[in-house]
SESEVEX-362304 format. One record per atom (N, C-alpha, C, O, CB): residue in one letter; x, y, z. Coordinates in steps of 0.1 Angstrom, whole numbers, plus 5000, padded with zeros to 4 digits. Glycine has a CB too. Layout:
! SESEVEX-362304
AXYZ
...
This chain:
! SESEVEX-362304
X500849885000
X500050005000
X500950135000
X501950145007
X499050005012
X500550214992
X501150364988
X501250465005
X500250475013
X499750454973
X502250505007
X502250595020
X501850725018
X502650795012
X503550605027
X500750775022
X500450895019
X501150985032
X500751105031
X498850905016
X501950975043
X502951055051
X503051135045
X503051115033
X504151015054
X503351275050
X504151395045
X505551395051
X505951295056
X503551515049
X506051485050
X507551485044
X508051605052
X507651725050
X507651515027
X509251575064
X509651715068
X511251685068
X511851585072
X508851775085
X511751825061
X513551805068
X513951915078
X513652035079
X514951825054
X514651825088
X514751935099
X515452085096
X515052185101
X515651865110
X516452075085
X517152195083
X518652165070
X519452075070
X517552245101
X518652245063
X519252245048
X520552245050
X520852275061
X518752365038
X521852225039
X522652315042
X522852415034
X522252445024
X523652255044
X524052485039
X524152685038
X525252695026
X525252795019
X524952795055
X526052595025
X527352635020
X526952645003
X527552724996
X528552525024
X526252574999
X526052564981
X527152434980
X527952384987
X526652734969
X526552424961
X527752294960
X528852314957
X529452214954
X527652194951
X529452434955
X530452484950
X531152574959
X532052644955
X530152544940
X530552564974
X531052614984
X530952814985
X531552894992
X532652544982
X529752834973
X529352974971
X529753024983
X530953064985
X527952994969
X528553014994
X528653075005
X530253115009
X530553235011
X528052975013
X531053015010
X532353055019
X533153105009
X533753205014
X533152935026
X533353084994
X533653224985
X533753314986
X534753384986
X533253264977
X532353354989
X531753494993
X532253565003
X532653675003
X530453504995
X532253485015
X532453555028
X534053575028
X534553665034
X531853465042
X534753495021
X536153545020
X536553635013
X537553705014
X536853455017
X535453645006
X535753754993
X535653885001
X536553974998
X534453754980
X534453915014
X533754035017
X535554035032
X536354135033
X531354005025
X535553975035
X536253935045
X537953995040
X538554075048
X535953775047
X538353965031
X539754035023
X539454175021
X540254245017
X540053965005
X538654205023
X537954365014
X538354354998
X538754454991
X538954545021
X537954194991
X537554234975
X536454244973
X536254284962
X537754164965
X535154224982
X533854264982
X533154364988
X533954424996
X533354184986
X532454394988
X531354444995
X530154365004
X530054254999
X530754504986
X529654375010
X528854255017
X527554265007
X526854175012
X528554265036
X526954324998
X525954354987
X526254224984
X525254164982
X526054464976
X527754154981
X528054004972
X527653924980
X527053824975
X529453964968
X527953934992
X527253805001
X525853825000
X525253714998
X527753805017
X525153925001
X523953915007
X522853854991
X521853784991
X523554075015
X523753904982
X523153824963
X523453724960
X522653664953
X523653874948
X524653654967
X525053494970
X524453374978
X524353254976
X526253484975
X523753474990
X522553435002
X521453394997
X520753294999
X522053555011
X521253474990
X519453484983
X519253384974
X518253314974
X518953644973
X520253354963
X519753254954
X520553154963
X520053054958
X519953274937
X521453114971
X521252994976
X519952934985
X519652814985
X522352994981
X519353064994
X517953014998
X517052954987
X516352854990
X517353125004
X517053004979
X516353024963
X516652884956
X515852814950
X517253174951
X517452864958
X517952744951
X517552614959
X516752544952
X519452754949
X517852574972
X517352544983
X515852534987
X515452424990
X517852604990
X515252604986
X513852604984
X513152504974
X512352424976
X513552724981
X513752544962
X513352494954
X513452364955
X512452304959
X513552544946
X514352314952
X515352224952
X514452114962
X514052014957
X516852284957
X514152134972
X513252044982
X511952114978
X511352114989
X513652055001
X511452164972
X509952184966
X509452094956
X508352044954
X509652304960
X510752074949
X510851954938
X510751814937
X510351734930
X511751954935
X511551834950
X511651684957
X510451674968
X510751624979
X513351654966
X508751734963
X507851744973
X508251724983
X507651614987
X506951694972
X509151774992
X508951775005
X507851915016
X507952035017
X510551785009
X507051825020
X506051905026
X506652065037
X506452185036
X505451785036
X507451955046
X507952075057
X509652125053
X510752065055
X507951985077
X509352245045
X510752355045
X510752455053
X509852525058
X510952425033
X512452465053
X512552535067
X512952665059
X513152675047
X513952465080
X512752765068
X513052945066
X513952925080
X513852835089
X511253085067
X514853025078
X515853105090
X516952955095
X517752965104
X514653185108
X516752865089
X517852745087
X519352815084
X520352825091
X517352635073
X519052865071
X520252965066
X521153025075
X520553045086
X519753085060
X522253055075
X523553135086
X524253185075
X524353105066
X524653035097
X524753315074
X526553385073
X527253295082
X528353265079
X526953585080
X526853235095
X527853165098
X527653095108
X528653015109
X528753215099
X526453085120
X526052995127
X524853065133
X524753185135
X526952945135
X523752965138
X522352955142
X522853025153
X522953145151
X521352815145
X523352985166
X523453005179
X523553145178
X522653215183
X524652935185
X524853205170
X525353315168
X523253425168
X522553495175
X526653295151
X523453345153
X522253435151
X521053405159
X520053465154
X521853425137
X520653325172
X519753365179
X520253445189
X519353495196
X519153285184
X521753495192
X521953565202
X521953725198
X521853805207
X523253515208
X522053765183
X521953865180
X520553915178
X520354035178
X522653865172
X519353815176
X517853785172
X517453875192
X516853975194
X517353545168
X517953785201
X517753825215
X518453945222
X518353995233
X518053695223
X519453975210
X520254115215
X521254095225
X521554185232
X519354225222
X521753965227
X522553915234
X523953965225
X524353895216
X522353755238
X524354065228
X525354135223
X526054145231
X525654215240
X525254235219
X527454085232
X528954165250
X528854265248
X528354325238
X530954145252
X529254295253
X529254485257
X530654565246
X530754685242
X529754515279
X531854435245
X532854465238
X532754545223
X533354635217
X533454355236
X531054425218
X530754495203
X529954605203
X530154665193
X529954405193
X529154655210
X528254725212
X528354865202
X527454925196
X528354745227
X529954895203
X530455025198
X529955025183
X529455115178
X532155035199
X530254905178
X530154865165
X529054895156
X528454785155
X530254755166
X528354985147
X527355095145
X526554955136
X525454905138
X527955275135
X527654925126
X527154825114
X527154665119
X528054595125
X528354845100
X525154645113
X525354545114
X526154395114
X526454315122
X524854565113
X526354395099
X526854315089
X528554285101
X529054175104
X527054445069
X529054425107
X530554445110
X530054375124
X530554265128
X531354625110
X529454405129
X529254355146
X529354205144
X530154115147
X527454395154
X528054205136
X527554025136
X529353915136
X529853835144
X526353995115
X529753975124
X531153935121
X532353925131
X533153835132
X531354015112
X532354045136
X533154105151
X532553965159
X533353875157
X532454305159
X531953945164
X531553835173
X531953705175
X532153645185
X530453825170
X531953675158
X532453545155
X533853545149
X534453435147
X531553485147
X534553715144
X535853635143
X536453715152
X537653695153
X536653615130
X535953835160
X536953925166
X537354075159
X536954115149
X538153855167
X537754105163
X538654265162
X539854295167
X540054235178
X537954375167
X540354345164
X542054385167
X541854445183
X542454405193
X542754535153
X540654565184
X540254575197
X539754445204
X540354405214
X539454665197
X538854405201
X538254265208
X537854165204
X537054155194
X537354265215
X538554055213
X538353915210
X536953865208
X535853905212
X538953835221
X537353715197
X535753695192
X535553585206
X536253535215
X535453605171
X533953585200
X533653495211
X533753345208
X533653295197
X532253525215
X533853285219
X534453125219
X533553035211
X532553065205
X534553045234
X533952925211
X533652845197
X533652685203
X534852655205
X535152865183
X532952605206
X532852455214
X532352385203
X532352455193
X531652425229
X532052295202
X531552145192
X529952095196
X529452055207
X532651985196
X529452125182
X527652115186
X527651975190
X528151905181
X526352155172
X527151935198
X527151805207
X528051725204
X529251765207
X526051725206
X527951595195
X528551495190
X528951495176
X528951385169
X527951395194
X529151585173
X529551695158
X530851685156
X531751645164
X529351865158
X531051725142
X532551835140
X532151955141
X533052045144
X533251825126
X530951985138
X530352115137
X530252205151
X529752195162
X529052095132
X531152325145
X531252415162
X530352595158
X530252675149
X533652445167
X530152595170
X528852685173
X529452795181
X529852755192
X527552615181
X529452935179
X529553005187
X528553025202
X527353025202
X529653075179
X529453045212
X528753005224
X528253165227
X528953245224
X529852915236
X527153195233
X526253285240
X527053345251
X527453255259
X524853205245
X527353435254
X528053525263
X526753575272
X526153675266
X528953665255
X526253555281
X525053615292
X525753615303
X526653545307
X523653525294
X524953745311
X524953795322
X523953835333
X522953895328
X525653865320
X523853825345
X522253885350
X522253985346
X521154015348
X521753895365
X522954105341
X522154215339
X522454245325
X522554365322
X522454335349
X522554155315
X522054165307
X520554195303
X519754125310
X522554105304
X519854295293
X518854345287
X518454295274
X519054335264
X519054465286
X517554195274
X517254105265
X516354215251
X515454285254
X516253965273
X516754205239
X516054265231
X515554205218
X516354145212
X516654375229
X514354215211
X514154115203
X513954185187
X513254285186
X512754025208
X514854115175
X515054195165
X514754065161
X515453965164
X516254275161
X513454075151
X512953975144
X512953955125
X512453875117
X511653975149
X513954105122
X514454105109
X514654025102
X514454035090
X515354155107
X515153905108
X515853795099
X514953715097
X514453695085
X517053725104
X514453645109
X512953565107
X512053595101
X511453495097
X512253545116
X511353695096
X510453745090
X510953775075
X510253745065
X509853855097
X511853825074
X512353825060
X512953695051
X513353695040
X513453925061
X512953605057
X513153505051
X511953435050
X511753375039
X514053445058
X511253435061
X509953375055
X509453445047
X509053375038
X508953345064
X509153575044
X508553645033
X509253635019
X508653635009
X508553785037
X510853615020
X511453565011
X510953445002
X510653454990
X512453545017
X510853325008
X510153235006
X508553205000
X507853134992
X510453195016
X508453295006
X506753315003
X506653344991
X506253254983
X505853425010
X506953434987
X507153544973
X507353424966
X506653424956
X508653664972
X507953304968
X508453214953
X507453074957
X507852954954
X510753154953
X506353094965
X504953054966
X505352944974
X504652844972
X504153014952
X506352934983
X506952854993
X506552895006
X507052995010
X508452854993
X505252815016
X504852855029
X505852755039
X505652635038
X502952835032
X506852815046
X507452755052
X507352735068
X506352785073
X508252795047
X507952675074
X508052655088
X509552695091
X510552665086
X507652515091
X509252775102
X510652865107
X511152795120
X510552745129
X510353055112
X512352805117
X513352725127
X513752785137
X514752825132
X514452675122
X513752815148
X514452895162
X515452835172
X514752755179
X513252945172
X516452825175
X517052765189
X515952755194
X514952805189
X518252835199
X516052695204
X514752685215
X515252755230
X516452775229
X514352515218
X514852785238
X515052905248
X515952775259
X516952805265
X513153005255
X515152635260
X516252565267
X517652565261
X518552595268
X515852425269
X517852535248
X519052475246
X519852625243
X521052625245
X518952365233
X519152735239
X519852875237
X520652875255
X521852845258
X518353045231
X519852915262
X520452925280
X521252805284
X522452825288
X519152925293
X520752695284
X521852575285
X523452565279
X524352525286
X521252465277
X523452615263
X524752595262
X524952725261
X525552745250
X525352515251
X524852855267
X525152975268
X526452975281
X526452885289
X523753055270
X527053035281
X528253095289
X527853185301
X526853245299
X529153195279
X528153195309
X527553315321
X528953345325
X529553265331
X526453255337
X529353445321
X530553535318
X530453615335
X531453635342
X530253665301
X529353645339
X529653705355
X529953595363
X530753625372
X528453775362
X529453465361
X530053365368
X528953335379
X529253255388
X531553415374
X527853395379
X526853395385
X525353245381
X524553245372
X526553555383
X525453175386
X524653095385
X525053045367
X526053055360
X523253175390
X523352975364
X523252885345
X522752985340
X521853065345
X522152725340
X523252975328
X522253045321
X520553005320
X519853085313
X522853045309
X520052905325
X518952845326
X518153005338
X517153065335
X519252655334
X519053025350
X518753135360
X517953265347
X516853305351
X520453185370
X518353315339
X517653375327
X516753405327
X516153505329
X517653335318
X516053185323
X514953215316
X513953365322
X513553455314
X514153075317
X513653355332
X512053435333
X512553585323
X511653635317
X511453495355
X513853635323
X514053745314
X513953705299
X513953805291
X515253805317
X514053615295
X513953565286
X513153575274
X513053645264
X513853485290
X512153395283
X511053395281
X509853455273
X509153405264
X510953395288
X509753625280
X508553665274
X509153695258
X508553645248
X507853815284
X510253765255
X511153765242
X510853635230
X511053655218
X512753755248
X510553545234
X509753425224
X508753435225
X508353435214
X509853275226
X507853465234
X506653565235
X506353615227
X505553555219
X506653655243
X506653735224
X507053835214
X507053755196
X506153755187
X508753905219
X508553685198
X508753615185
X507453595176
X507153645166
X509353475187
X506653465189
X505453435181
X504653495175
X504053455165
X504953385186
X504553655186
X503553735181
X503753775168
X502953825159
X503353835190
X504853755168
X505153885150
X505453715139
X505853725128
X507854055150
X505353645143
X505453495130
X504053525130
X503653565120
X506053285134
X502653505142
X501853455138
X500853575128
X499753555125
X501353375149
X501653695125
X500753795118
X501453765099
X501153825089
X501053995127
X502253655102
X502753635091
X501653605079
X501653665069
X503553525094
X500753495083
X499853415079
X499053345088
X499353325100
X500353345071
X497753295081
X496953225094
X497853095100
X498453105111
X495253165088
X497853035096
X498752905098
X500552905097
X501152905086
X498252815087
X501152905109
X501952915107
X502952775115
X502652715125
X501953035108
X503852765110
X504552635117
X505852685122
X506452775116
X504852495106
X506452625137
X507552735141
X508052625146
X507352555153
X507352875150
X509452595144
X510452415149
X511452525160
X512152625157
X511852285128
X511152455172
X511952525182
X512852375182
X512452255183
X511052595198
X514252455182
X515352355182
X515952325196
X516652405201
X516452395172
X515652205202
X516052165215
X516952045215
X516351955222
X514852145223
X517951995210
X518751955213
X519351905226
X519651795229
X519151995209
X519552035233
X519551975243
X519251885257
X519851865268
X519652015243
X518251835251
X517251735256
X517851645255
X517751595266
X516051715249
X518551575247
X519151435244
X520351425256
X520951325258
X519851435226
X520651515263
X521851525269
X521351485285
X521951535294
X522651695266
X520651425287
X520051365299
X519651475310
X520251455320
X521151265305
X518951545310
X518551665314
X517951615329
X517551495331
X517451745302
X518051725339
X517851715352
X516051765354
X515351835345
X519151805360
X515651725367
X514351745369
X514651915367
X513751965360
X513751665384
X515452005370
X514652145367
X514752145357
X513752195352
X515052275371
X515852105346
X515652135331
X514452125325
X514052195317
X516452065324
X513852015330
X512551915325
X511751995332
X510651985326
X512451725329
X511452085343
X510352145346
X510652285343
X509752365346
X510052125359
X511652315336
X511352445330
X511152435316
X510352515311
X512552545331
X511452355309
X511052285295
X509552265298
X509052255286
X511952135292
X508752255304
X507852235302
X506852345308
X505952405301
X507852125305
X507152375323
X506552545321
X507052635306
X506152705301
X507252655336
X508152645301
X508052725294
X507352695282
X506952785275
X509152775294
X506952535276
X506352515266
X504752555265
X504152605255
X506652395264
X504452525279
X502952545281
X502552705280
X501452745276
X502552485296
X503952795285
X503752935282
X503552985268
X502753075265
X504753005287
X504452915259
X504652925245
X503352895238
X502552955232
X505852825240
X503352755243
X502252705236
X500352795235
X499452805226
X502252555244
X500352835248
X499352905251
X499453075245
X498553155244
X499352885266
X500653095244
X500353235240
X500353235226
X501253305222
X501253325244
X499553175216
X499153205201
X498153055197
X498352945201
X500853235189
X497353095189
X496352995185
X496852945171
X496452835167
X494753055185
X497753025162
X497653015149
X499152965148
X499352925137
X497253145141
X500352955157
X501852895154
X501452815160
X501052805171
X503252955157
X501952695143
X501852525155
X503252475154
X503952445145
X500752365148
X503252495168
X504852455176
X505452325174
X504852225179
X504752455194
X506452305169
X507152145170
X508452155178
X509152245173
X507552065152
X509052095189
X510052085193
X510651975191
X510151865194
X510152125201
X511851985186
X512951925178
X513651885185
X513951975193
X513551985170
X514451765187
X515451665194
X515651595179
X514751565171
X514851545210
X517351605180
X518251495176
X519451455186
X519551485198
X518851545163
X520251375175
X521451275175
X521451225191
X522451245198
X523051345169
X520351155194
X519951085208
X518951065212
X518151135206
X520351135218
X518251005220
X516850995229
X516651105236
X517551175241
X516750875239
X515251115236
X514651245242
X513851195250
X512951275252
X514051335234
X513751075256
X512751005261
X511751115277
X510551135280
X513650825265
X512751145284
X512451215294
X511651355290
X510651395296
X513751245300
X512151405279
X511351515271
X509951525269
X509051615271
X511751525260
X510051335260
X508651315256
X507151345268
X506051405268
X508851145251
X507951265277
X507351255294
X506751375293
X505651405289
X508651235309
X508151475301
X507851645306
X506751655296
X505651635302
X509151775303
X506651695282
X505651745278
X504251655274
X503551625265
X506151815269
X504551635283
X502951515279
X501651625285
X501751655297
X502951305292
X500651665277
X499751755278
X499851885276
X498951965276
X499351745287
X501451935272
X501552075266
X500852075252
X500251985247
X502852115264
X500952205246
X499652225239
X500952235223
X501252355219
X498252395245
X501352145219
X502352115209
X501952025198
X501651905199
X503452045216
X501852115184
X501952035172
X502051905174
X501251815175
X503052065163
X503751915175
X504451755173
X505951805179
X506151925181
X504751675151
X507051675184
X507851645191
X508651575177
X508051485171
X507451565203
X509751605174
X510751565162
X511151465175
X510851495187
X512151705153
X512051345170
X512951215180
X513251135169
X512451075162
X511951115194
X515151145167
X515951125162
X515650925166
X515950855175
X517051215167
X515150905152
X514850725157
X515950675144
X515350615135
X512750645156
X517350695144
X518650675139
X519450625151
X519550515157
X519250785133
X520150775152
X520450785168
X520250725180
X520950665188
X520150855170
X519350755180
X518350715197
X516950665195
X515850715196
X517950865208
X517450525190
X516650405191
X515950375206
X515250275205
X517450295188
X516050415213
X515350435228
X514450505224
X513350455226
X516050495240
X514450625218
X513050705213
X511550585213
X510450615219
X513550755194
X511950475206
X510850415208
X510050395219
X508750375218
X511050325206
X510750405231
X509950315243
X508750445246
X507650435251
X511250265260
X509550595240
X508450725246
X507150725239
X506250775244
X508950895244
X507050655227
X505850685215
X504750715226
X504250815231
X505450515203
X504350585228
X503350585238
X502950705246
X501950695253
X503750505245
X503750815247
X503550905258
X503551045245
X503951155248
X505150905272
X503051025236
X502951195228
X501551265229
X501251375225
X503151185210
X500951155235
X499451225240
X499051255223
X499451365225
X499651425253
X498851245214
X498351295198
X498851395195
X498351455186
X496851325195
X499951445199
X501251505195
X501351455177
X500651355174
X502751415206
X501951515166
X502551455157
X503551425162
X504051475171
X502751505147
X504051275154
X505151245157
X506251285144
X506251215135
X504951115161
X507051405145
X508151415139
X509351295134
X510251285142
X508551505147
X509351235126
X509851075129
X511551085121
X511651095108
X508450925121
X512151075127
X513651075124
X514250955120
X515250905126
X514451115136
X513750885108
X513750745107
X514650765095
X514950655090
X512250665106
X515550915085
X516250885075
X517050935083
X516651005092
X516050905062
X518850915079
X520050965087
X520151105083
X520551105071
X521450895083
X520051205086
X520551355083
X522051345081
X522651425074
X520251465097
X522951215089
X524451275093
X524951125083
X525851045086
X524951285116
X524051115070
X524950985064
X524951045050
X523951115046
X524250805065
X526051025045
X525951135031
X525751055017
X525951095005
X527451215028
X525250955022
X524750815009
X523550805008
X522750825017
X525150645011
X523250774994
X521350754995
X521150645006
X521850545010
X520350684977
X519950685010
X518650645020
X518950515017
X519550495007
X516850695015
X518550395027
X518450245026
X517050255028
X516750255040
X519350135036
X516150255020
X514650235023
X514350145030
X513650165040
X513850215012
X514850025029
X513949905035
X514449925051
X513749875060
X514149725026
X515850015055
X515950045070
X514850115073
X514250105084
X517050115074
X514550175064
X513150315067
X512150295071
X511650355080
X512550395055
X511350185064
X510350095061
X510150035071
X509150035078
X510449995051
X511649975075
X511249855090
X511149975097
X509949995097
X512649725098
X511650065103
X511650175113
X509850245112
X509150235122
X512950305107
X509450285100
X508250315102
X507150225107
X506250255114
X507850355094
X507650085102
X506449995101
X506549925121
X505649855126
X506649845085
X507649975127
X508149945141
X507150055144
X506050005146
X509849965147
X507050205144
X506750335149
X504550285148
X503750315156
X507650495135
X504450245140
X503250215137
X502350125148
X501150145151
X503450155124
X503250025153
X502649975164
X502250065176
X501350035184
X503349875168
X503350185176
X502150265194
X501850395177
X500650425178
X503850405221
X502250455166
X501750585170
X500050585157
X500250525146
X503250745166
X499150625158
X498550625144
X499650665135
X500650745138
X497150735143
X499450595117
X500050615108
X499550785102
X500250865096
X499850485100
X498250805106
X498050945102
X499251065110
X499651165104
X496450975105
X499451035120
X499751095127
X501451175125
X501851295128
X499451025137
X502151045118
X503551055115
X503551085101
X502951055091
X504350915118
X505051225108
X505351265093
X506751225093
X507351215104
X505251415089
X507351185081
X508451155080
X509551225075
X509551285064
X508351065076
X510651205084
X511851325088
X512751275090
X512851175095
X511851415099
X514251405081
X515451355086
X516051345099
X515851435108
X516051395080
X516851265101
X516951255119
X517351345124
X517351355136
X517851185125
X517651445115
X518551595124
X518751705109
X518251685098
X520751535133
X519351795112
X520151895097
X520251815091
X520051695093
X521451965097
X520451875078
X521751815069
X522751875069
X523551835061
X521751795055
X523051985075
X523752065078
X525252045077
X526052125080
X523252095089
């Protein structure tokens, strides 16, 4: 029998096949460019990308996937989590950059390994008295970007656990988790300005950090804060996202928040299975192709994986997803 499932990828990659992207930025970066080249090299690689998985009917495409140079980076500039070092810095384009490689006056900010990656992420510099501010330029212009080329997409965000979790607390004062309540209302906000986007809107909060065996406060602020999220808009349907591990404890915490669907890396973290049972009619986001294997798909692994997922979840219910980026 034919699978009528829809189709989601967690998130694209940035670079092009010809390594556009990093051309460019070296180009702007030498001073033989102008950043006008990057930002015309940006656009039709989104452009291209879009399409490209429109073709390949995939249902769920992502908007704000895209980076100059990393997510983390760009939710900390999205939240105005700026050090105080760049502050001086008038131009955007120069700050953003300043951040991640530095300045002759000041050092860039540090650089760790996104979980079990090669891939490294600029880390979040917070402080208690930092002043959280929300600049939603990028998110909204990319989804409008998209739109324009008749592409309704679903926008991708760090998620407010995993943004404070692997963030830095530079005063030395408590986790960055201590934050949230300043936070918080700032995704608040976010939603408010996605959901005037369109009636229907889809918004993949990226929580990763979930897989990392998270403690009862993590798991009870993950879930007060989902139920806050969740409740403040009728028209963004929320999916939070776990890869490259089990999220089983996650699944738990949010059992009765008011959530789309729960992405769970079932490559990875084959334990994923034992939570099915607990998504309350959640979609199940189903991570059953490798994001992190660079060979075509082995269907009939796919096949057995769905046709396993089928015994706890309804088949309507599951959409089928890569286990993580392709990033």
């Amino acid at each position: 029998m034919e699978r009528q499932n829809q189709t989601y990828v967690v998130g694209f990659p940035r670079i092009g096949e010809k390594r556009e992207l990093k051309r460019a930025l070296e180009g702007y970066w030498a001073g033989r460019s102008g950043f006008g080249a990057v930002a015309e090299v940006s656009r039709e690689l989104r452009r291209r990308h879009w399409l490209y998985q429109q073709e390949a009917s995939i249902d769920f495409i992502s908007s704000n996937d895209f980076s100059l140079y990393d997510n983390m980076l760009d939710t900390a500039v999205m939240l105005g989590a700026v050090p105080d070092r760049f502050r001086d810095i008038d131009n955007e384009e120069e700050r953003y950059f300043a951040m991640a490689r530095g300045t002759q006056k000041a050092h860039a900010m540090e650089m760790t390994k996104w979980f079990n990656t090669n891939y490294h992420f600029i880390v979040p510099e917070l402080a208690g008295d930092m002043t959280f501010s929300l600049n939603t330029q990028k998110v909204v212009n990319e989804y409008k970007e998209a739109k324009a080329l008749g592409i309704k997409t679903k926008i991708n965000v760090i998620g407010p656990i995993t943004f404070l979790s692997l963030s830095w607390r530079v005063d030395g004062r408590g986790d960055g988790l201590d934050l949230l309540p300043e936070l918080l209302p700032h995704y608040v906000s976010l939603l408010d300005e996605i959901a005037r986007l369109d009636g229907e809107v889809f918004v993949q909060f990226d929580e990763p950090v979930l897989v990392k065996d998270p403690d009862g406060r993590t798991l009870d602020l993950l879930r007060s804060s989902y139920d806050q999220l969740g409740h403040a808009r009728t028209n963004p349907n929320l999916v939070v996202m776990t890869y490259f591990d089990h999220a089983t404890e996650a699944v738990t915490a949010l059992k009765g928040v008011p959530l789309y669907g729960i992405g769970l890396d079932l490559v990875h973290g084959p334990e994923n299975m034992t939570a099915l049972a607990e998504l309350d009619g959640k979609k199940l986001i189903a991570g059953v192709i490798d994001g992190r294997n660079v060979w075509r798909n082995n269907y009939e692994e796919t096949l057995a994986r769905l046709n396993a997922i089928e015994k706890y979840v309804d088949p309507r219910d599951i959409i089928i997803s890569t286990s993580c980026s392709l990033l």
